[in-house]
N, C-alpha and C positions, 0 to 999 in steps of 0.2 A: 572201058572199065574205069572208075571211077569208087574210091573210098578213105577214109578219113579213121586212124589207129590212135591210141595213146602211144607213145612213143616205148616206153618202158614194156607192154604189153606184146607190141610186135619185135621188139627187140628180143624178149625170153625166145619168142616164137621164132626168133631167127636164128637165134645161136644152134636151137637143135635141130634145125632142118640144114644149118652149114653144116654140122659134127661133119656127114658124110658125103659132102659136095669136096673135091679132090682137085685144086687150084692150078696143076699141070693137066690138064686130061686130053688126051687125042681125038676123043669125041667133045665139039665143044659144049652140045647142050649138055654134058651131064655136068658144067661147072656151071647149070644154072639151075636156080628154083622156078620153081611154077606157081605162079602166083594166081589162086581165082575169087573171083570176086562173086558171090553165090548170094539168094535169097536170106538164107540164113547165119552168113556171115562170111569170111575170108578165108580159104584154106591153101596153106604150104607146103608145097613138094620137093624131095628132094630122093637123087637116091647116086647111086656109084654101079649098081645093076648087080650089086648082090644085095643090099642094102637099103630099103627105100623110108624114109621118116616122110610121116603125113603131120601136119602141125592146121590145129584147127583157131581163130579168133571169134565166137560168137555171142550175142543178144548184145548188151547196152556198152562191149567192151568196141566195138568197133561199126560205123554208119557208111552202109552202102549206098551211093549213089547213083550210080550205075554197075550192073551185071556186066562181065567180062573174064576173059583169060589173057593173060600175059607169061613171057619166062624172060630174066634177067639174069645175070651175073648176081650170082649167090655172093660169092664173098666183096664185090662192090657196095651192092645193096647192104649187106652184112655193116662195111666199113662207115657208111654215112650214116646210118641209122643211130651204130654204137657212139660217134661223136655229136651226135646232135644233144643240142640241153634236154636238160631233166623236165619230168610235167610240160612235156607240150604235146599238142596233136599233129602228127604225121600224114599229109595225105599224098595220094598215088593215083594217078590216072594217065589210062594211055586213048589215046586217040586214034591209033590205029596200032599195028601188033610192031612194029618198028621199033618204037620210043616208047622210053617209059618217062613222065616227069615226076620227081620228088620235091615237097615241097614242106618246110618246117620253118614257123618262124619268119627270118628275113634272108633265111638259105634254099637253094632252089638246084635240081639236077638234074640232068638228064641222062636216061639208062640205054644206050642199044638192047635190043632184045631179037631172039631166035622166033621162030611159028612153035607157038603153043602144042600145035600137031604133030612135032618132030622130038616132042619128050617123050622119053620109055612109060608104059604103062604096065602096072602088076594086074593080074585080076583077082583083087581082094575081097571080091564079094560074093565070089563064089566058092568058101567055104562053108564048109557043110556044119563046123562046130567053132564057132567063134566064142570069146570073154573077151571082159576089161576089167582091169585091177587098179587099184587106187596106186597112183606114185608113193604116196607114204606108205602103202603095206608094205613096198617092197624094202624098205628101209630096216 
């Protein structure tokens, strides 16, 4: 997996997929997001297992270079992201599902990470009456 963010961009997208990531957890995957790197752009997971936030990055806001799934520590990733400078590009790639490295700038990190296949999954798309509503309606 392999892709390149604006910083500011993945950062919104991080803060609400942390909201429900629980930094003491007995289970350790659920103190991570699921990070995947898809055709049509990057999507974030996150949930506590009553609770699950999907956070999507897509078209010219984020450059996929390689297809992949990864899961890291939510509020790690969370922590480097939120101090990195303003206006720069973010990139993330793992090389194999172990290590995640972060790279921004002339700052550089590396993430342990869990198997992608040991994060809970909802079955969200078997609803039979789905919507989506604008964030500003609900305001």
């Amino acid at each position: 997996m392999k892709f390149s963010v604006n910083k500011s961009v993945f950062l919104v997208a991080l803060q609400h997929v942390h909201s429900v990531v629980e930094r003491r957890n007995t289970i350790p995957i659920l103190s991570n997001v699921l990070l995947e790197a898809k055709e049509e752009g990057i999507f974030l997971t996150a949930t506590d297992m009553d609770i699950q936030v999907l956070e999507s990055i897509e078209g010219s806001e984020v450059e996929i270079m390689q297809m992949g799934t990864v899961t890291t520590s939510a509020q790690m990733l969370y922590d480097i992201v939120r101090k990195l400078p303003e206006n720069i590009k973010v990139e993330l790639y793992s090389e194999n599902s172990e290590r995640l490295a972060v790279k921004a700038s002339s700052s550089s990190f590396a993430l342990n990470c869990l198997p992608a296949e040991d994060f809970p999954s909802f079955p969200g798309e078997d609803f039979k009456n789905t919507f989506e509503i604008e964030s500003k309606d609900l305001i």
